[in-house]
MIDOSE-1310 file (N, C-alpha, C; in nm, 2 decimals, decimal comma, always signed):
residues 126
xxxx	+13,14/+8,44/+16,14/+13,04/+8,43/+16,04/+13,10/+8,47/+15,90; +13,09/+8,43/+15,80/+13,16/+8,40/+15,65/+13,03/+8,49/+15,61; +13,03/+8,59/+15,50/+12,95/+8,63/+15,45/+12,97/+8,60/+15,30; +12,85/+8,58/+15,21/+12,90/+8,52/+15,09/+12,81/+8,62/+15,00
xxxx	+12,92/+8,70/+14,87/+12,86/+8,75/+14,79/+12,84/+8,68/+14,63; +12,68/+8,69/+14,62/+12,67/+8,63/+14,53/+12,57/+8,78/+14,38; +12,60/+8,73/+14,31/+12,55/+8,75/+14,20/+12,43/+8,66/+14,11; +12,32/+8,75/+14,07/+12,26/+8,65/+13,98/+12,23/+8,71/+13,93
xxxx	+12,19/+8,65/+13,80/+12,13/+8,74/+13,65/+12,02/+8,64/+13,56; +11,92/+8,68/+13,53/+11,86/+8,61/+13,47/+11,83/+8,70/+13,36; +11,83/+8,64/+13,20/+11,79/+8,71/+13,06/+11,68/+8,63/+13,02; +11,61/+8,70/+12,96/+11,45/+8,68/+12,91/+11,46/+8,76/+12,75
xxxx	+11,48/+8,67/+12,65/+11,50/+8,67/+12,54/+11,37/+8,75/+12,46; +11,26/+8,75/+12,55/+11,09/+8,83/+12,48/+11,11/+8,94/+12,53; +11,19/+8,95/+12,71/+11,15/+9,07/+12,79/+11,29/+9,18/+12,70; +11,39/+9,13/+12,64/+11,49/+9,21/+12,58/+11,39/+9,29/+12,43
xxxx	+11,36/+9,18/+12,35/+11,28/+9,26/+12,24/+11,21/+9,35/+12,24; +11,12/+9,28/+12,37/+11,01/+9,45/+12,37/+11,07/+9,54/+12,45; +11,16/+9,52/+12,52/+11,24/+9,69/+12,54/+11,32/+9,71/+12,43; +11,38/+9,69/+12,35/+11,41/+9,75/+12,21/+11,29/+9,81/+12,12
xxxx	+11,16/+9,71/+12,16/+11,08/+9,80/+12,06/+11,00/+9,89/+12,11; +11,00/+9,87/+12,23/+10,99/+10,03/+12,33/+11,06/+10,14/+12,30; +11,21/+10,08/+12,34/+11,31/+10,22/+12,28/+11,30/+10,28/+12,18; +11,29/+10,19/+12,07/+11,26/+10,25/+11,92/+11,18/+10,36/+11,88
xxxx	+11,04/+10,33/+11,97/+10,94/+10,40/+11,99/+11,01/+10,54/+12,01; +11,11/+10,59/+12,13/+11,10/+10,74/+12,17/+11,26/+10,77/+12,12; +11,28/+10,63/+12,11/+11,51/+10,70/+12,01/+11,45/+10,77/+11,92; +11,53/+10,87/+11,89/+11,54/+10,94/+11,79/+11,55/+10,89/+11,67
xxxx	+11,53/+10,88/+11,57/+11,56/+10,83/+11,43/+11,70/+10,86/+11,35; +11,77/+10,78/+11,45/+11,91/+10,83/+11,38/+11,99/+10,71/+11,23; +11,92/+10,63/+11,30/+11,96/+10,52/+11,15/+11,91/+10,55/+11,02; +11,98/+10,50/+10,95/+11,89/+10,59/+10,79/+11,82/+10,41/+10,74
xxxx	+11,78/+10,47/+10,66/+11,64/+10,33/+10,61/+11,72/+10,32/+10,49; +11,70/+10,13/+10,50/+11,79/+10,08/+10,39/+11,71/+10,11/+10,27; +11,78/+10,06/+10,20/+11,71/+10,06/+10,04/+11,59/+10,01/+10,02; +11,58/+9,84/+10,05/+11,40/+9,79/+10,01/+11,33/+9,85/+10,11
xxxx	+11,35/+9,94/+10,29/+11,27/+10,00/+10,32/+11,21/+10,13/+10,23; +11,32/+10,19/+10,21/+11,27/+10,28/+10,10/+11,19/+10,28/+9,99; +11,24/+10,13/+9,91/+11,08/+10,10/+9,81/+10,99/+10,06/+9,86; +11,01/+10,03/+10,00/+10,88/+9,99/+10,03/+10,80/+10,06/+10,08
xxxx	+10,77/+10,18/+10,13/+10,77/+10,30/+10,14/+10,74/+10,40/+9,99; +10,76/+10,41/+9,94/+10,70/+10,45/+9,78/+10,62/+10,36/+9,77; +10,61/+10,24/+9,72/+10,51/+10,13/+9,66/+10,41/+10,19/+9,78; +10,41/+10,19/+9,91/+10,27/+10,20/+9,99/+10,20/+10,33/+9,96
xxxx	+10,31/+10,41/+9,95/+10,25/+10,54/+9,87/+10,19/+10,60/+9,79; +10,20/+10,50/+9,68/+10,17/+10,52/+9,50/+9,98/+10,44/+9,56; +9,99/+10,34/+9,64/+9,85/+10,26/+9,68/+9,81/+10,38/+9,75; +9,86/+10,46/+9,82/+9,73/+10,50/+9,96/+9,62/+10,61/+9,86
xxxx	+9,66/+10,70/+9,76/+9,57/+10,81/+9,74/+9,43/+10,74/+9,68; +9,49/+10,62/+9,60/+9,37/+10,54/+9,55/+9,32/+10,43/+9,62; +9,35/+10,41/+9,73/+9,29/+10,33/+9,82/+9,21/+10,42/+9,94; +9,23/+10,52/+9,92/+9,17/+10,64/+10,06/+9,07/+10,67/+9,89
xxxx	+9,04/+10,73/+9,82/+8,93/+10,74/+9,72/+8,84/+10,60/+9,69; +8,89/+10,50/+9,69/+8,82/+10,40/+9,63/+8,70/+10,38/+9,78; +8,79/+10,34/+9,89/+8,75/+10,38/+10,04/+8,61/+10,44/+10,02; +8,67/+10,56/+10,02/+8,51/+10,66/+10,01/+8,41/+10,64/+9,91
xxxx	+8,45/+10,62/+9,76/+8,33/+10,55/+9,66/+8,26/+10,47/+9,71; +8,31/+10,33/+9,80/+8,31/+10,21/+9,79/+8,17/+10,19/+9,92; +8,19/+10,34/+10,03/+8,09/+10,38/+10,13/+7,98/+10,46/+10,12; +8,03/+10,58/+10,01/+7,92/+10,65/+9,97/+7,82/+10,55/+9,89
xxxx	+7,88/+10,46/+9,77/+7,78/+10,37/+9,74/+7,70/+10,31/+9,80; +7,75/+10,23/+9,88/+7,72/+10,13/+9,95/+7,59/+10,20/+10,02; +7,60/+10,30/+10,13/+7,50/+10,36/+10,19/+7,38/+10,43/+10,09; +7,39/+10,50/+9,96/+7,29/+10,50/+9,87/+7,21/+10,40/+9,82
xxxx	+7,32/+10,31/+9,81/+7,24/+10,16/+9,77/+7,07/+10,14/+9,93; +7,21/+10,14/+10,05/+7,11/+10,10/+10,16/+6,95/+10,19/+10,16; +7,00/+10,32/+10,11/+6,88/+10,44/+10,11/+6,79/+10,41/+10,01; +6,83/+10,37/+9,88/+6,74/+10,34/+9,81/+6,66/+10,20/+9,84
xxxx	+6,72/+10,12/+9,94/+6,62/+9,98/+9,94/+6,52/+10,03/+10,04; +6,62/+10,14/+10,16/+6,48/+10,18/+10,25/+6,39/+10,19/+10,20; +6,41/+10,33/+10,10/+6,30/+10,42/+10,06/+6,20/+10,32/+9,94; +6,27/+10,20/+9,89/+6,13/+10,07/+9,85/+6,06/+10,01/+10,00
xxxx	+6,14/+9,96/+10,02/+6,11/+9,90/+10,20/+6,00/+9,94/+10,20; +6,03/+10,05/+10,27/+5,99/+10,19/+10,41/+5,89/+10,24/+10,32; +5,89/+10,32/+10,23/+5,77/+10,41/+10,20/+5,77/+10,38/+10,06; +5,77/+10,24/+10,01/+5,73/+10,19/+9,87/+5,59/+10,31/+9,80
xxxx	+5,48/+10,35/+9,89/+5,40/+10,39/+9,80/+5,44/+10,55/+9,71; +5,54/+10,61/+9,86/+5,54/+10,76/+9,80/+5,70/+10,74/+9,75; +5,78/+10,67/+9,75/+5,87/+10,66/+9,73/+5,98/+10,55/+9,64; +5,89/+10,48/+9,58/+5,89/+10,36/+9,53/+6,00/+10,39/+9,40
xxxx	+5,96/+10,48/+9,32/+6,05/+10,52/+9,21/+6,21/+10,58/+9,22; +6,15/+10,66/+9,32/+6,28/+10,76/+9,42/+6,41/+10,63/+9,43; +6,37/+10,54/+9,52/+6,41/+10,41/+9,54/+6,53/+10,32/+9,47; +6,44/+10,30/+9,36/+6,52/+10,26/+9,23/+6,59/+10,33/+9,18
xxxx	+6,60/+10,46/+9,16/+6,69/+10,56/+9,12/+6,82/+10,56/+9,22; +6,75/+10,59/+9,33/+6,90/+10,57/+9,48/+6,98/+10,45/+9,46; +6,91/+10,34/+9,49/+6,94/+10,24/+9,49/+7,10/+10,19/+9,34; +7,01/+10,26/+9,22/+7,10/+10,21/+9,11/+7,23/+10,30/+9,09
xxxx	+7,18/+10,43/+9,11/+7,32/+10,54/+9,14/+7,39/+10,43/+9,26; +7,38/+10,40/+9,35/+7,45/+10,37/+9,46/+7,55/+10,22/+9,44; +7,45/+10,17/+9,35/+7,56/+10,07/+9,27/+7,62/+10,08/+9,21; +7,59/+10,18/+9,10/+7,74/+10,20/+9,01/+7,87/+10,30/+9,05
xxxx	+7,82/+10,35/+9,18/+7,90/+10,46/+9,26/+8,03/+10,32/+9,32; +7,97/+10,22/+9,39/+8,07/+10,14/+9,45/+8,11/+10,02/+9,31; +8,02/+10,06/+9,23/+8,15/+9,94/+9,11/+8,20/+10,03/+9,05; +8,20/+10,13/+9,06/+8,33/+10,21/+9,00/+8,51/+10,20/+9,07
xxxx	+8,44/+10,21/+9,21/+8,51/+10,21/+9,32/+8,68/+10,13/+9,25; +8,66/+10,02/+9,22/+8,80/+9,89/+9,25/+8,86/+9,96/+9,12; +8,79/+10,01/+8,95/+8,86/+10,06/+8,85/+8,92/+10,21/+8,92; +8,85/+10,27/+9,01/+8,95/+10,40/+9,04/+9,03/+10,43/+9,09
xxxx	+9,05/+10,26/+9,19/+9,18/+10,23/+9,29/+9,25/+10,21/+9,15; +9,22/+10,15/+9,05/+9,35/+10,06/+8,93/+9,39/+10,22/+8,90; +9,33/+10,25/+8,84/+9,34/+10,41/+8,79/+9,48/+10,48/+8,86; +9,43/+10,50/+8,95/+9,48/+10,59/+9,06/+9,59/+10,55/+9,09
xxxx	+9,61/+10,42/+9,08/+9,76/+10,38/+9,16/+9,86/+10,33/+9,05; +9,78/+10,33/+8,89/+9,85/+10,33/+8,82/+9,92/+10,48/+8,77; +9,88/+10,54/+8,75/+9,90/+10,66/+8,75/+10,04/+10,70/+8,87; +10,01/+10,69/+8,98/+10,11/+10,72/+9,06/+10,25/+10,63/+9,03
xxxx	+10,22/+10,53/+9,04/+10,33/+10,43/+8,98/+10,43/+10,47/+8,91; +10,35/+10,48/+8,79/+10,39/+10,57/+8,70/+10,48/+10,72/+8,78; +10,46/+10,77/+8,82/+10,55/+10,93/+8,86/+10,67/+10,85/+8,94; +10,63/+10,75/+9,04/+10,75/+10,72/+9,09/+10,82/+10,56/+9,06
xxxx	+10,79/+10,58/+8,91/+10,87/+10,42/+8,86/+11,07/+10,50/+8,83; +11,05/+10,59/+8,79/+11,21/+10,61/+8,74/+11,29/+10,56/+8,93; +11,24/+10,62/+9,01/+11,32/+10,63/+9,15/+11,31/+10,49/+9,19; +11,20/+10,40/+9,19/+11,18/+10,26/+9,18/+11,33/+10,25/+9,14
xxxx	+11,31/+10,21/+9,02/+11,39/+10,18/+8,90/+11,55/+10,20/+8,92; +11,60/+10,28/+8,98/+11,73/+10,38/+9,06/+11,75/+10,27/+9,17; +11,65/+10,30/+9,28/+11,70/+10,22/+9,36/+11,69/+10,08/+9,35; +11,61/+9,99/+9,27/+11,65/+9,90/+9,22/+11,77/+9,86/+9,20
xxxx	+11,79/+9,87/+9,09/+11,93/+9,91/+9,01/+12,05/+9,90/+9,14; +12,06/+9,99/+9,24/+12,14/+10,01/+9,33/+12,15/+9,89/+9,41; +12,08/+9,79/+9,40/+12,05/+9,69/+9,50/+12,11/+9,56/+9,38; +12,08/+9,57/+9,27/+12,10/+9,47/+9,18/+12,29/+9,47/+9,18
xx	+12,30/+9,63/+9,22/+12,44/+9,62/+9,14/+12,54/+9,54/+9,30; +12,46/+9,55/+9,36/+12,57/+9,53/+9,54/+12,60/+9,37/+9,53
């Protein structure tokens, strides 16, 4: 009897990816982050403090708005005036909201436009 050794291999070009992005998951972070990762990473940053505030305006209003239509709704007789007061705070609470994201993120921008600007530059000159 002839015994025959064989070999096979099959590669799966999706099943390779997501074990790299598994890996990635628990490797250690030994690569350093290229340059437009790095501005891109500032830019999200300069957005999040005014997008985490505008967030919360945009809910606090919104729910005062809701409270002031109850309280016409729901108990128009004892509460009818109360109502319209809730209600109007609650809407200029969430249209304030989108100018305090501009605000906010302009302002930050601002603190980190010079390093922008650096690593810009660094990418312009390669």
């Amino acid at each position: 009897m002839k015994k025959e050794n064989k070999f096979t291999y099959t590669y799966s070009a999706s099943e390779t990816e997501k074990i790299k992005k598994i890996r990635e998951k628990y490797a250690p972070e030994a690569k350093e982050k290229s340059v437009l990762e790095e501005i891109c990473e500032l830019d999200k940053k300069a957005e999040k403090p005014g997008t985490i505030l505008s967030l919360f305006l945009g809910i606090i209003g919104t729910l005062l708005f809701g409270t002031g239509m109850a309280c016409i709704m729901k108990w128009a007789e004892n509460h009818f005036i109360l109502g319209i007061i809730i209600g109007i705070a609650g809407i200029i609470i969430a249209g304030i909201a989108y100018p305090v994201f501009s605000y906010i993120t302009k302002r930050q921008r601002e603190k980190i436009a010079p390093v922008i600007l650096k690593l810009t530059d660094e990418i312009a000159d390669k």
